[in-house]
gemmi code that builds the backbone of each chain (N, CA, C; Angstrom):
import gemmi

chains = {
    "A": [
        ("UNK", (100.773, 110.298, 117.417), (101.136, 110.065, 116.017), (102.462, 110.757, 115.720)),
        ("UNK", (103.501, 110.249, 114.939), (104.690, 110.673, 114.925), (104.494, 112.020, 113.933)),
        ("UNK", (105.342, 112.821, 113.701), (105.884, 113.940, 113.005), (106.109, 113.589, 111.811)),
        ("UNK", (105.761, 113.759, 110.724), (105.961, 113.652, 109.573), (107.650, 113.762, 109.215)),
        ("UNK", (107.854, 113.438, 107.994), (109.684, 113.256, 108.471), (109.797, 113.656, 107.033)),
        ("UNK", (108.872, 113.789, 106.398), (108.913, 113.589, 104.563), (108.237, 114.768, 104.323)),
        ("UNK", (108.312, 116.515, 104.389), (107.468, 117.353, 103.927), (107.372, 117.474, 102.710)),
        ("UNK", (108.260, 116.639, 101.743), (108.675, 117.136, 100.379), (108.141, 115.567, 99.444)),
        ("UNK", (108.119, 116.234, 98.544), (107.457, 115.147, 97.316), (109.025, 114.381, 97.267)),
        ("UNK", (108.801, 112.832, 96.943), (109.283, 111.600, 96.473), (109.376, 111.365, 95.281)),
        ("UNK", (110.618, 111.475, 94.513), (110.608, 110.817, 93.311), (111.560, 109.768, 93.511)),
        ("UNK", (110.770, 108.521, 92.886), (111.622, 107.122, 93.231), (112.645, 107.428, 92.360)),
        ("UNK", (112.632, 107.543, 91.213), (113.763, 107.515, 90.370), (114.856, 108.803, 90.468)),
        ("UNK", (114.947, 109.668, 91.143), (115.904, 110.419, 91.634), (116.375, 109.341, 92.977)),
        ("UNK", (116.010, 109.172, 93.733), (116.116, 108.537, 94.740), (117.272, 107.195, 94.848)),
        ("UNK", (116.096, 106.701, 93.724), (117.089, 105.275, 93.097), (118.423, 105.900, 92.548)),
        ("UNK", (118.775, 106.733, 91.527), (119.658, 107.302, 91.061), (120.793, 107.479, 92.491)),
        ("UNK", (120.981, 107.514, 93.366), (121.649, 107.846, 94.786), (122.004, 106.451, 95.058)),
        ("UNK", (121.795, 105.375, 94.673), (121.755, 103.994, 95.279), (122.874, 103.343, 94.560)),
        ("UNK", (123.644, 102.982, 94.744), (125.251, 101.869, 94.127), (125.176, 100.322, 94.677)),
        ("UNK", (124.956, 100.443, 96.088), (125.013, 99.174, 96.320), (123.740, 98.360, 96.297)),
        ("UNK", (123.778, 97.165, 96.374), (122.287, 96.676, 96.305), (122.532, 95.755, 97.841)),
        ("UNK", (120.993, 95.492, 98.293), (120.825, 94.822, 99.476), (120.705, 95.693, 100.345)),
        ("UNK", (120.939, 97.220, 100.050), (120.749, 98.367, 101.353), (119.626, 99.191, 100.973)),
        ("UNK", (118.785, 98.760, 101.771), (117.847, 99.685, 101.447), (117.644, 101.001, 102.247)),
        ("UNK", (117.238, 101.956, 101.773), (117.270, 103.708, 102.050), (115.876, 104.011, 102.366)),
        ("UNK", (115.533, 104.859, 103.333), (114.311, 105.387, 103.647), (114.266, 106.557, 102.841)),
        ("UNK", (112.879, 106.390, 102.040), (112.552, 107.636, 101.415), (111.234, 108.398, 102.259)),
        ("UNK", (110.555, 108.240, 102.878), (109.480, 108.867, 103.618), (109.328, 107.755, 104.829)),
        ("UNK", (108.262, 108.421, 105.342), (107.548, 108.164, 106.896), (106.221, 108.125, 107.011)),
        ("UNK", (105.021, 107.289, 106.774), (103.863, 107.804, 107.615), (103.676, 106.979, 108.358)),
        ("UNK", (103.458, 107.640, 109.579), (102.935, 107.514, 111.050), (104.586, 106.268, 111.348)),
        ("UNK", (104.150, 105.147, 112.025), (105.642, 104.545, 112.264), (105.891, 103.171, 111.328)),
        ("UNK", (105.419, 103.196, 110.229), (105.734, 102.688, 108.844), (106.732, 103.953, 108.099)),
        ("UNK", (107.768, 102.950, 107.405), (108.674, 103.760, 106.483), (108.320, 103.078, 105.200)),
        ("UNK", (108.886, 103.720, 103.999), (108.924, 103.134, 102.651), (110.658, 103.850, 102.921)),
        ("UNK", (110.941, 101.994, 101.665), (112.084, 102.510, 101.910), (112.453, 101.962, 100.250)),
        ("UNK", (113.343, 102.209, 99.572), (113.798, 101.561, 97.954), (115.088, 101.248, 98.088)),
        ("UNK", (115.128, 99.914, 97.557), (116.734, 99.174, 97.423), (116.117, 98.680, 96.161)),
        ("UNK", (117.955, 98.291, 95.369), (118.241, 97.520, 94.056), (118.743, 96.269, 94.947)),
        ("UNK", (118.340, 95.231, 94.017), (118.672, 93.913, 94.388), (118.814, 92.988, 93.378)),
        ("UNK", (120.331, 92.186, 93.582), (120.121, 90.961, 92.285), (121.007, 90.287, 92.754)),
        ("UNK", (120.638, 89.346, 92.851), (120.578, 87.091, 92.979), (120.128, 86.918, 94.249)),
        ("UNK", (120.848, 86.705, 95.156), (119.718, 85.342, 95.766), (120.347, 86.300, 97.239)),
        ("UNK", (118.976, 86.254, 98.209), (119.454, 86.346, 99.335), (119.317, 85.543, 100.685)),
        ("UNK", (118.884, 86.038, 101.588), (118.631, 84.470, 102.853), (117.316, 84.319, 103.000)),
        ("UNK", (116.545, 83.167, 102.979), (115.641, 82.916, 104.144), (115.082, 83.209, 104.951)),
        ("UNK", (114.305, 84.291, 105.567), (113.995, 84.747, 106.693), (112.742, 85.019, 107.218)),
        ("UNK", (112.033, 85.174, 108.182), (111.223, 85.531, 108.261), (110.579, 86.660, 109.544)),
        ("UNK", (109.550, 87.626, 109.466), (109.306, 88.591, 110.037), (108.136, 88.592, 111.112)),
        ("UNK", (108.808, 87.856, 112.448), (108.245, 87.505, 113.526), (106.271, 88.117, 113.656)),
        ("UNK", (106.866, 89.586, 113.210), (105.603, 90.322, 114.422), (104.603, 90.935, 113.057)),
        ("UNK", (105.079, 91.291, 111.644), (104.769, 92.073, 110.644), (105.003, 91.453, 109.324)),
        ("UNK", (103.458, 92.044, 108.568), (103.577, 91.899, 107.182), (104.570, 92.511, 106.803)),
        ("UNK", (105.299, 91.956, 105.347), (105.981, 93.245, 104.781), (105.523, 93.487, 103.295)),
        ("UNK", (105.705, 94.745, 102.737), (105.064, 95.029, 101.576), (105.960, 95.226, 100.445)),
        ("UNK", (106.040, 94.783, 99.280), (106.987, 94.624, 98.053), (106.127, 95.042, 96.818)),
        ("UNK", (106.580, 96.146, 96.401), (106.145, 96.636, 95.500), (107.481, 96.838, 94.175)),
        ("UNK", (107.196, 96.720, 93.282), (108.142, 96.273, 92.278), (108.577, 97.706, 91.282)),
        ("UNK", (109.594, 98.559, 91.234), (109.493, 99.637, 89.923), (109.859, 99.295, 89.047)),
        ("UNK", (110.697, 98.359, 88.829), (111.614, 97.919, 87.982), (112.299, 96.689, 88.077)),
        ("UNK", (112.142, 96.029, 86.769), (112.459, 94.394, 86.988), (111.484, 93.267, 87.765)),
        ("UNK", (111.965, 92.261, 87.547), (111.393, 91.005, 87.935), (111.771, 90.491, 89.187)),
        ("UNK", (110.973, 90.964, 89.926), (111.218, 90.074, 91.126), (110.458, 88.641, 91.752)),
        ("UNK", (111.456, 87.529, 92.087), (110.971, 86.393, 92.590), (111.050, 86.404, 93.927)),
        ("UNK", (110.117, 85.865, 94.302), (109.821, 85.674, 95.912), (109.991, 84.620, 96.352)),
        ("UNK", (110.906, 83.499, 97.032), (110.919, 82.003, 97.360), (109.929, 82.052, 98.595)),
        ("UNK", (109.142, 81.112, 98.455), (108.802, 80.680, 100.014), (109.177, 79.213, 100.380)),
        ("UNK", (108.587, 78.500, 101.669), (109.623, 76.803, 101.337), (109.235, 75.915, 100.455)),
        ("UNK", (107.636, 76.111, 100.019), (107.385, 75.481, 98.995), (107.144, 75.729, 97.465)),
        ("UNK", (106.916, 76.628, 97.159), (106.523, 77.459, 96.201), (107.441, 78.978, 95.687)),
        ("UNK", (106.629, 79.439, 94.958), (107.597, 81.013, 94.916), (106.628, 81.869, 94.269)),
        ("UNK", (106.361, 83.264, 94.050), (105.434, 83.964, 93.404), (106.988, 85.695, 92.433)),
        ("UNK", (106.248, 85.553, 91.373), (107.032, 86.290, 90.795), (105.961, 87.689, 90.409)),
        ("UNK", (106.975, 88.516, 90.720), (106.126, 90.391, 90.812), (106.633, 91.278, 90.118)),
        ("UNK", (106.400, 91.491, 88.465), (106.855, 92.510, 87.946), (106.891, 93.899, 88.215)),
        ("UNK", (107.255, 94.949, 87.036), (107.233, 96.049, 87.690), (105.586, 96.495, 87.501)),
        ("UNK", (105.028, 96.917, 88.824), (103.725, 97.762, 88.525), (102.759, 96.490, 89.321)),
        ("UNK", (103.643, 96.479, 90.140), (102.757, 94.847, 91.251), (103.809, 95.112, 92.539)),
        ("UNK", (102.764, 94.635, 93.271), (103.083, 94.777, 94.491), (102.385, 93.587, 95.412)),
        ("UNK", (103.149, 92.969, 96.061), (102.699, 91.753, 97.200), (102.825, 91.918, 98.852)),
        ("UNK", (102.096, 91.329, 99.627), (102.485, 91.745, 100.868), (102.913, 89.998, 101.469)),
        ("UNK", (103.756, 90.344, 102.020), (104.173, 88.739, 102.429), (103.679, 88.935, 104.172)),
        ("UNK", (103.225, 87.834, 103.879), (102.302, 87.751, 105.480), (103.609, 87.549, 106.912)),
        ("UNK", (103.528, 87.748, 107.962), (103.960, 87.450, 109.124), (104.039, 85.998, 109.392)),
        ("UNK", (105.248, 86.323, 109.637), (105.902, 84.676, 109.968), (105.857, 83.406, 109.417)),
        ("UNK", (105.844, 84.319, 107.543), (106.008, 83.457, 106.545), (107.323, 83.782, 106.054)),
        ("UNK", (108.401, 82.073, 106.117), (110.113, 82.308, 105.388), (109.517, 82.632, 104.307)),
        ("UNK", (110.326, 83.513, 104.020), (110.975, 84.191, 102.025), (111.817, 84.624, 102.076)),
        ("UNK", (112.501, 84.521, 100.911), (113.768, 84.825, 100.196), (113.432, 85.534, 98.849)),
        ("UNK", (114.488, 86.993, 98.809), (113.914, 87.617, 97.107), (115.054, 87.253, 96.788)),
        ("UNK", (114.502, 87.145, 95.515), (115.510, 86.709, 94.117), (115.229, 87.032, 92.809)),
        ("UNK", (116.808, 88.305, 92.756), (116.600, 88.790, 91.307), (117.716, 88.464, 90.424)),
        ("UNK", (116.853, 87.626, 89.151), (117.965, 87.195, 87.731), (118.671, 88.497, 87.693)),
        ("UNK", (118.121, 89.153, 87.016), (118.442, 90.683, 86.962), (118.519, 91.843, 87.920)),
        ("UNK", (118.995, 93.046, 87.882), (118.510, 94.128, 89.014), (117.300, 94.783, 88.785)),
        ("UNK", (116.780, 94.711, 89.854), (115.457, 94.426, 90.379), (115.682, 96.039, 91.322)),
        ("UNK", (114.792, 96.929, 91.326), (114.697, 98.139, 92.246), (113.032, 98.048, 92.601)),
        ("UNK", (113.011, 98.502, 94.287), (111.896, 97.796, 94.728), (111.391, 98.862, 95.735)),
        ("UNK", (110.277, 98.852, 95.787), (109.762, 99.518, 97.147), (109.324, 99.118, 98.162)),
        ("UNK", (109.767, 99.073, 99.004), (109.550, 98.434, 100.436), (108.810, 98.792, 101.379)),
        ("UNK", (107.682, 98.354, 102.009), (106.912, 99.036, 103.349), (106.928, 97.891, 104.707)),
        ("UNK", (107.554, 99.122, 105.663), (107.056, 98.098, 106.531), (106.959, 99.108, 107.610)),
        ("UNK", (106.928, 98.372, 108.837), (107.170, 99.228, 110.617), (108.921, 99.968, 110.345)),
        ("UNK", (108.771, 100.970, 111.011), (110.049, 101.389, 111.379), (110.547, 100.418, 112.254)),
        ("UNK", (112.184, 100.390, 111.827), (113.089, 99.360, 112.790), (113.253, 98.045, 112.166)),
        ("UNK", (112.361, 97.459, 111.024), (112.472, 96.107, 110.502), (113.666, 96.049, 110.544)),
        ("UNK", (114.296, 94.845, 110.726), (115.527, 94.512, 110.137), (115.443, 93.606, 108.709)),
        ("UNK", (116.151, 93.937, 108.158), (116.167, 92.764, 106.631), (115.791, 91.463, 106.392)),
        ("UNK", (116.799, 91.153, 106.997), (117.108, 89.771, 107.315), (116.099, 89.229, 108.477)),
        ("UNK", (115.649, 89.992, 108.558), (114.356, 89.132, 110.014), (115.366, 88.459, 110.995)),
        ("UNK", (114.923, 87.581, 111.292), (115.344, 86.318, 112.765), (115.859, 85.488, 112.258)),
        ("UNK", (117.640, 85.742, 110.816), (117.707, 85.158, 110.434), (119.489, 85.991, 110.675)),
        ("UNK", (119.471, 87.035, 110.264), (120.700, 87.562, 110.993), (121.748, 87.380, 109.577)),
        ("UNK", (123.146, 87.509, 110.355), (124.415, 87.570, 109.399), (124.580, 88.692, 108.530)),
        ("UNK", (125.553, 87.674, 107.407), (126.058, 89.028, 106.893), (125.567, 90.041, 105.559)),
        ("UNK", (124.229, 89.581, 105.916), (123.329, 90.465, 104.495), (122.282, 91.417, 105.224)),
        ("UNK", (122.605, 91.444, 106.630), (121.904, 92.516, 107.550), (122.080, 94.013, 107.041)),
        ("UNK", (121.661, 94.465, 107.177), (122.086, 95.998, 106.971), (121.553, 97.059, 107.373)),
        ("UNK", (122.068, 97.878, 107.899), (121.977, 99.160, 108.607), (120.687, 99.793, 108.438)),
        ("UNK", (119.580, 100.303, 109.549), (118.060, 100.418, 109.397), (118.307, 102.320, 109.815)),
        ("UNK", (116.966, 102.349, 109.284), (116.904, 104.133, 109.406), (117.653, 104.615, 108.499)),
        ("UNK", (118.466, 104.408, 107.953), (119.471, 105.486, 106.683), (118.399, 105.869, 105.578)),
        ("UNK", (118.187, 107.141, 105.718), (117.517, 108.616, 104.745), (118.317, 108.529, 103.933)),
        ("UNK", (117.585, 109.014, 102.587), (118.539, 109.421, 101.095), (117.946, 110.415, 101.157)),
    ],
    "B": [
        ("UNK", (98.724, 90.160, 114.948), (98.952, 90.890, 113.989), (97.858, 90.026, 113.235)),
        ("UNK", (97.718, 91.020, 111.709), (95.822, 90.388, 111.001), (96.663, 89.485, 110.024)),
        ("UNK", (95.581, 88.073, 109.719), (95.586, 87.564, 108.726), (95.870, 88.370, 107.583)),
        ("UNK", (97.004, 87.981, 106.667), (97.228, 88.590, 105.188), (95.515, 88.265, 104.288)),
        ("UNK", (95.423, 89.605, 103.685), (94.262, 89.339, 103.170), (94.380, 89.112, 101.317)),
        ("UNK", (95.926, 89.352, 101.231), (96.001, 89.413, 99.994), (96.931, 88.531, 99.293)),
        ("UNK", (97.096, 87.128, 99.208), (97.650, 86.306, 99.195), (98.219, 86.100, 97.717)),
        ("UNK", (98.021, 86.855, 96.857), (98.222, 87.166, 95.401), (99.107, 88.436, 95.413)),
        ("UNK", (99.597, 88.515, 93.787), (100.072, 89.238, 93.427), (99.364, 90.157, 92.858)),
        ("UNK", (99.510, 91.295, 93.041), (98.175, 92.740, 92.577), (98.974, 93.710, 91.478)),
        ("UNK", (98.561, 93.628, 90.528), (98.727, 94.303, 89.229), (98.057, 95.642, 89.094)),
        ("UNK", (98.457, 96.726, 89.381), (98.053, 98.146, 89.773), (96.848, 98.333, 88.165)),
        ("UNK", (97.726, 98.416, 86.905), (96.580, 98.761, 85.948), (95.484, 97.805, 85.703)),
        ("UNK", (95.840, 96.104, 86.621), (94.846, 95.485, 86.356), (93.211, 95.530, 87.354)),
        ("UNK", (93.588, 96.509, 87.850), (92.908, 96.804, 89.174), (92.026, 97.997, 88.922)),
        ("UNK", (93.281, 98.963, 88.344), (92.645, 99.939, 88.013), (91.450, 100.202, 86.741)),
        ("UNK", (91.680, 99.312, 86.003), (90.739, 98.912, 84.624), (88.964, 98.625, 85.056)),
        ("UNK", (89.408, 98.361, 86.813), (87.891, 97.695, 87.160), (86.862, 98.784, 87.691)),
        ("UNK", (87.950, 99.703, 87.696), (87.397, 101.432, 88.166), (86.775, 102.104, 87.257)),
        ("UNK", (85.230, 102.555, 87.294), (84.660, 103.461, 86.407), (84.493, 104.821, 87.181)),
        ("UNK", (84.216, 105.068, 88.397), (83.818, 105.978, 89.079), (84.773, 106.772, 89.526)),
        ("UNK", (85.233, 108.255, 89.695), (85.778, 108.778, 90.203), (85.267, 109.069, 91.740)),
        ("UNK", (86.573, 109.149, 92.405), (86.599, 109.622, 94.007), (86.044, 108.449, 94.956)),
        ("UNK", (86.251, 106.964, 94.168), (85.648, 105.941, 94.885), (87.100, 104.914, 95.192)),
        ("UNK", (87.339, 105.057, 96.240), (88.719, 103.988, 96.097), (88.174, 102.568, 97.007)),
        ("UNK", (89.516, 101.802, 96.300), (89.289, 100.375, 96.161), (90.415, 99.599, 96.728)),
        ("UNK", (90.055, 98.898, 97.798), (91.325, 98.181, 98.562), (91.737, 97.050, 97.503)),
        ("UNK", (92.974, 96.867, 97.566), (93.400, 96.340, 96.620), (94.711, 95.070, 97.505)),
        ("UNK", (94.656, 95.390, 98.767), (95.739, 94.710, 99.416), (96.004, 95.239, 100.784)),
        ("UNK", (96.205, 94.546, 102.427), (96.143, 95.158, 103.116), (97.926, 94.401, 103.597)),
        ("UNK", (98.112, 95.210, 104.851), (99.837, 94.573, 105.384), (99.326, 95.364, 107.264)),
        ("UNK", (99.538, 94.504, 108.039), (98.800, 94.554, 108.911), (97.344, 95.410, 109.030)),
        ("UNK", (97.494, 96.322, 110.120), (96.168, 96.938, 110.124), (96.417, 98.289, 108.710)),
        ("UNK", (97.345, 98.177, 107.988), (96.838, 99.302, 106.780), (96.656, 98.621, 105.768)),
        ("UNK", (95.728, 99.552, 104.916), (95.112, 98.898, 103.874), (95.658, 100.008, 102.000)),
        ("UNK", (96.073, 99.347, 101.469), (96.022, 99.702, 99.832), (95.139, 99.821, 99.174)),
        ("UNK", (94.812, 101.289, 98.380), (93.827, 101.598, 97.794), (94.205, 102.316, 96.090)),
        ("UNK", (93.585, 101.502, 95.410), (93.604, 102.445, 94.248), (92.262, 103.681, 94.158)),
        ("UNK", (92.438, 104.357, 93.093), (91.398, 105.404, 93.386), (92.094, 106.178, 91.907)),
        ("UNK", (90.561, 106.810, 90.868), (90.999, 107.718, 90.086), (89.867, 108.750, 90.398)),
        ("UNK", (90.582, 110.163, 90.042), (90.197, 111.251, 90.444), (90.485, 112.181, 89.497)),
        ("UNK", (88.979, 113.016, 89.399), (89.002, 114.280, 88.437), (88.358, 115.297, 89.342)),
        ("UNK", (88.904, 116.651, 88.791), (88.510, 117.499, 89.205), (88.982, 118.232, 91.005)),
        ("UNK", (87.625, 118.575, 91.843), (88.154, 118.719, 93.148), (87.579, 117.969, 93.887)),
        ("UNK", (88.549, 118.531, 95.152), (87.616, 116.965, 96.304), (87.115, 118.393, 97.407)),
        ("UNK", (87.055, 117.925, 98.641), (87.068, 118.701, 99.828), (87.735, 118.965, 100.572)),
        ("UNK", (88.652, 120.203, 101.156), (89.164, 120.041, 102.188), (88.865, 119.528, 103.180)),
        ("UNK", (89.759, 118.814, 103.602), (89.819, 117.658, 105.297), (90.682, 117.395, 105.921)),
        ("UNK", (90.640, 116.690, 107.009), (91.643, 116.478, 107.772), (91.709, 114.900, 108.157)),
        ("UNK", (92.686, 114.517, 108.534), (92.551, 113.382, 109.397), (93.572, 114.181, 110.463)),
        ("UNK", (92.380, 113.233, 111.968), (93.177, 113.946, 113.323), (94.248, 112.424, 113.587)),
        ("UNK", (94.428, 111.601, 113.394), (95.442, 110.584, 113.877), (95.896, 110.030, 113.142)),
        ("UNK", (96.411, 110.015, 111.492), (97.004, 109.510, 110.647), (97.737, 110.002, 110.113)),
        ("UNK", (98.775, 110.102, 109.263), (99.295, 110.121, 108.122), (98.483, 109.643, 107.164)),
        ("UNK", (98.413, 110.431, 105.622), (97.826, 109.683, 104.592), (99.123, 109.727, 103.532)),
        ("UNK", (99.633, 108.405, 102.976), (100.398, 108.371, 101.583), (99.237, 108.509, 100.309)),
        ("UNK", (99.989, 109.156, 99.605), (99.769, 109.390, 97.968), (100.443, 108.910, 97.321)),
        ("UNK", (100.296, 107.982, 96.144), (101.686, 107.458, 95.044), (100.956, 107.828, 94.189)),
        ("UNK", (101.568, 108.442, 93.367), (100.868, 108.789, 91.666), (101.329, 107.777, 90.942)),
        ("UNK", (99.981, 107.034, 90.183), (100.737, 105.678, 89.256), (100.426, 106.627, 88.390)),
        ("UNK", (99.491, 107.790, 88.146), (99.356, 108.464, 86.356), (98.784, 109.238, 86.761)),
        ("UNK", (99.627, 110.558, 86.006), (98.666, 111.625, 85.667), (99.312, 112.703, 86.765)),
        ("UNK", (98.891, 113.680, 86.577), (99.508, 114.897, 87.949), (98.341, 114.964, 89.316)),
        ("UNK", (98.874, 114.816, 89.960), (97.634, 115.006, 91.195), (98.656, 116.495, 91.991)),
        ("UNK", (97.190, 117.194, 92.300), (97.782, 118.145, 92.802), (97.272, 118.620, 94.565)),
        ("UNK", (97.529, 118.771, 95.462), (97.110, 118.820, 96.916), (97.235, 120.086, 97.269)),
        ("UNK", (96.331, 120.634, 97.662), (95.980, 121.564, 98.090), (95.915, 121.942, 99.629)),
        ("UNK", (97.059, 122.977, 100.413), (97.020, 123.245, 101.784), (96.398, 124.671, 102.087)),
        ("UNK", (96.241, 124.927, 103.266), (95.430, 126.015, 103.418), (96.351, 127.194, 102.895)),
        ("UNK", (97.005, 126.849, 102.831), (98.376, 128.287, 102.550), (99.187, 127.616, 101.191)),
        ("UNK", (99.464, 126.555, 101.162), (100.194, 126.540, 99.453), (99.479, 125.237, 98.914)),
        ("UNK", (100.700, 124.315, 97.982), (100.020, 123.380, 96.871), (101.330, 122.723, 96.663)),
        ("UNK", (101.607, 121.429, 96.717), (101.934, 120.694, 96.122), (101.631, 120.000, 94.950)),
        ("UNK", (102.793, 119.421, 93.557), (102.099, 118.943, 92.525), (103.157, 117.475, 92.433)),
        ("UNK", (102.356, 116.575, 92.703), (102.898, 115.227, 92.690), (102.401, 114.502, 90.988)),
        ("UNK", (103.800, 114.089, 90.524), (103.873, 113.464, 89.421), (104.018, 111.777, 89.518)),
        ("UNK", (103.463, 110.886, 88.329), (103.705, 109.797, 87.816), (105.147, 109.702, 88.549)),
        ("UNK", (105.110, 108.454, 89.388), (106.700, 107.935, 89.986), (106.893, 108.704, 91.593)),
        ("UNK", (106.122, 109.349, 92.003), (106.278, 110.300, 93.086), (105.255, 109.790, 94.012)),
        ("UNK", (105.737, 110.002, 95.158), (104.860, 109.689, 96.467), (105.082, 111.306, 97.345)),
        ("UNK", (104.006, 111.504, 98.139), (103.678, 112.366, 98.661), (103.377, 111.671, 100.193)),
        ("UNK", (103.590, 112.166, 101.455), (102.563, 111.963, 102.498), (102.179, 112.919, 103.669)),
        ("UNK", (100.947, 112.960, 103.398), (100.168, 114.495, 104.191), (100.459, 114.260, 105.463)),
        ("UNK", (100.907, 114.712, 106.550), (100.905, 114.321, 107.381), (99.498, 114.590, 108.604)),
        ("UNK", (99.277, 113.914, 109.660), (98.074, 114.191, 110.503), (98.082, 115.402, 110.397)),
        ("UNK", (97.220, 115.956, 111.180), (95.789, 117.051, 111.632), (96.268, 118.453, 110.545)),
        ("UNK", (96.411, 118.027, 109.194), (96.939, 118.870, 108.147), (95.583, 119.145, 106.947)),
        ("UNK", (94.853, 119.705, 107.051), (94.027, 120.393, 106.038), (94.727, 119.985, 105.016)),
        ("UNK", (93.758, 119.122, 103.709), (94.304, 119.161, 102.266), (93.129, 118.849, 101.537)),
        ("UNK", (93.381, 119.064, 100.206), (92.607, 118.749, 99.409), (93.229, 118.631, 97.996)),
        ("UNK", (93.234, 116.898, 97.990), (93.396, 116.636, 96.486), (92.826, 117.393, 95.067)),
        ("UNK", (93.450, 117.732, 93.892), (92.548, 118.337, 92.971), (93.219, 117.555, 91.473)),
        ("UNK", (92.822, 117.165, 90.750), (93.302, 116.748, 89.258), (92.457, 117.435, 88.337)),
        ("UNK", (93.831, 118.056, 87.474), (92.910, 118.961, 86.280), (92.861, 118.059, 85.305)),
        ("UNK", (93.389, 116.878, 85.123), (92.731, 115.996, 83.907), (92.636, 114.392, 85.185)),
        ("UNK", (92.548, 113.603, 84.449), (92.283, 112.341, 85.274), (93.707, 111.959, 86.021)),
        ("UNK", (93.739, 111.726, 87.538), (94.875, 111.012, 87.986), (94.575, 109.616, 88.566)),
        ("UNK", (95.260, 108.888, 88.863), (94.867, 107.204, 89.155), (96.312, 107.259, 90.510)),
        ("UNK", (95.616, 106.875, 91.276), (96.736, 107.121, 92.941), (96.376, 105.716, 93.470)),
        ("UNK", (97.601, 105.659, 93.846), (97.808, 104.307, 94.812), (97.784, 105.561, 96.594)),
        ("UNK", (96.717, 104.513, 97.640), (96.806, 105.501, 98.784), (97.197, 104.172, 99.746)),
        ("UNK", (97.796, 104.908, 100.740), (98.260, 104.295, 101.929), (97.977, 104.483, 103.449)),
        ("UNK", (96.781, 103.986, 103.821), (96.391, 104.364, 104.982), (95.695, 103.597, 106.077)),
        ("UNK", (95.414, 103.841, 107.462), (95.117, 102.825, 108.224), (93.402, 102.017, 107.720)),
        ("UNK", (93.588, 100.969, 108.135), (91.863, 100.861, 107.651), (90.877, 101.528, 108.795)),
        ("UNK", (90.108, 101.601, 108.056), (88.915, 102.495, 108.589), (88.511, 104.237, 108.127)),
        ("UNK", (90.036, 104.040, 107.328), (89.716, 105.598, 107.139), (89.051, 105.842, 106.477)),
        ("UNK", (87.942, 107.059, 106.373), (87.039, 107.522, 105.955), (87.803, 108.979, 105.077)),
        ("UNK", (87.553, 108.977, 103.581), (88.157, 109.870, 102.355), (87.482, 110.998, 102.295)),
        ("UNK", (86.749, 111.285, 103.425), (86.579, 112.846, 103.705), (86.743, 113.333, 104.854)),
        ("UNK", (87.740, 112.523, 106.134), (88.225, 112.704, 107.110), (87.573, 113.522, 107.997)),
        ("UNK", (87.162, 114.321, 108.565), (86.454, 114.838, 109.080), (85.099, 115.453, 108.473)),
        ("UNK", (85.679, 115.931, 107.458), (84.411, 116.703, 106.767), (82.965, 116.193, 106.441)),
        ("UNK", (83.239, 114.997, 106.130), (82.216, 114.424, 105.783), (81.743, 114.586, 104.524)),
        ("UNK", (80.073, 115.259, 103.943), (79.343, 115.374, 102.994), (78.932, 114.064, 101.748)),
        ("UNK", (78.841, 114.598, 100.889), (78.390, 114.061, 99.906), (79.415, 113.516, 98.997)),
        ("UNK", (80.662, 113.632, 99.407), (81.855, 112.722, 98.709), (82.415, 112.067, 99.570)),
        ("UNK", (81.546, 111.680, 100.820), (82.459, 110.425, 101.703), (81.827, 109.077, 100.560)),
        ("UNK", (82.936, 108.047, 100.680), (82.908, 107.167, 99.719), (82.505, 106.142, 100.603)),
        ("UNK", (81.838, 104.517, 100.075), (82.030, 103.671, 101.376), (83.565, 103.145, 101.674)),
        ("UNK", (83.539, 102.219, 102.696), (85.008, 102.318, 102.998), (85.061, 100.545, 102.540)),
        ("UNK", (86.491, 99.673, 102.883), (86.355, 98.304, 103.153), (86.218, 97.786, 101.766)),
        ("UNK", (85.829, 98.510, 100.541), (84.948, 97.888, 99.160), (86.576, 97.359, 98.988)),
        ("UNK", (86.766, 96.225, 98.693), (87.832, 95.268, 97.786), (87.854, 95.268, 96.325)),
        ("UNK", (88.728, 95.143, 95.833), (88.381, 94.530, 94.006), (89.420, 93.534, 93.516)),
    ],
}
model = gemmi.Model(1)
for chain_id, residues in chains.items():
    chain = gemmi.Chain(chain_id)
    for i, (resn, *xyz) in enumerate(residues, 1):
        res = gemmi.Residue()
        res.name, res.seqid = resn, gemmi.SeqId(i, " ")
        for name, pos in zip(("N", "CA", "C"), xyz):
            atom = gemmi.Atom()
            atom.name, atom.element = name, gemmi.Element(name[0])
            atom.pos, atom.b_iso = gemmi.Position(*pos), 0.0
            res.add_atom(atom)
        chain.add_residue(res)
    model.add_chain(chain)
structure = gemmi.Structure()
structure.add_model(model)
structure.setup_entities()
């Protein structure tokens, strides 16, 4: 079992406060080899999907939409969805949208979908 | 990897409204083999351990406070906490707290200890 990486209490909203860009999301803790991680996000991003793992979307703030290819599910703040494995989605926020994220350490964003909305994995706030 | 079991969107206070009992938590959503639990809690619990996990804490309300053999953490509304493995703790709330938990399924909420506040496990709502 890995080493704890997080001895200290989490406050999302200090956390978030550290964040400028949106689409990058920041690791705030560790248990076992799942991270939570919080990014701001607003309009539309790619398509993708996550070969091997659920991923988990939990909402603090704002409205977030979820595309899938047929449908879409929308998750305010104080909701949280898990999008199943090797189901395409795309998030999409009218507004900025700040979010909490769970998944395996190492996810990439963009899944098996790549380009230029990838972004850099493991970065601690 | 497991079938998504939670194919909806999960509304934390709408979940939590279905809770009368303290120290009884309630899967509420799983993302591979871990499972989401709400849970409200008064008073004390037992010191325990888990020998192969990490356990997350999110405070949706109220102060929850954790107790180590040597000090205390006090996790607030907006704050996540996570104990890490073979770490002695014990949750305590001096008025009512309502926690979102994050942990593998199967785990048992008196981790080693056992007694008369192991809860059943698996219960959905």
């Amino acid at each position: 079992m890995s080493t704890c990486l997080t001895p200290k209490v989490v406050n999302f909203n200090e956390k978030l406060d550290l964040i400028s860009e949106y689409w990058q999301p920041k690791v705030i803790a560790q248990m076992n080899d799942y991270q939570f991680k919080i990014v701001k996000i607003l309009g539309d991003f790619v398509m993708h999907t996550h070969a091997s793992t659920d991923e988990t979307f939990i909402v603090l703030e704002g409205k977030l939409r979820i595309d899938f290819k047929d449908d879409s599910v929308c998750i305010n703040a104080g909701e949280m969805y898990v999008v199943p494995a090797k189901t395409a989605h795309k998030p999409y926020a009218e507004n900025e949208v700040k979010l909490l994220l769970i998944e395996p350490c190492g996810l990439t964003n963009t899944g098996d979908e790549g380009g230029t909305r990838t972004a850099p994995n493991d970065i601690w706030i």
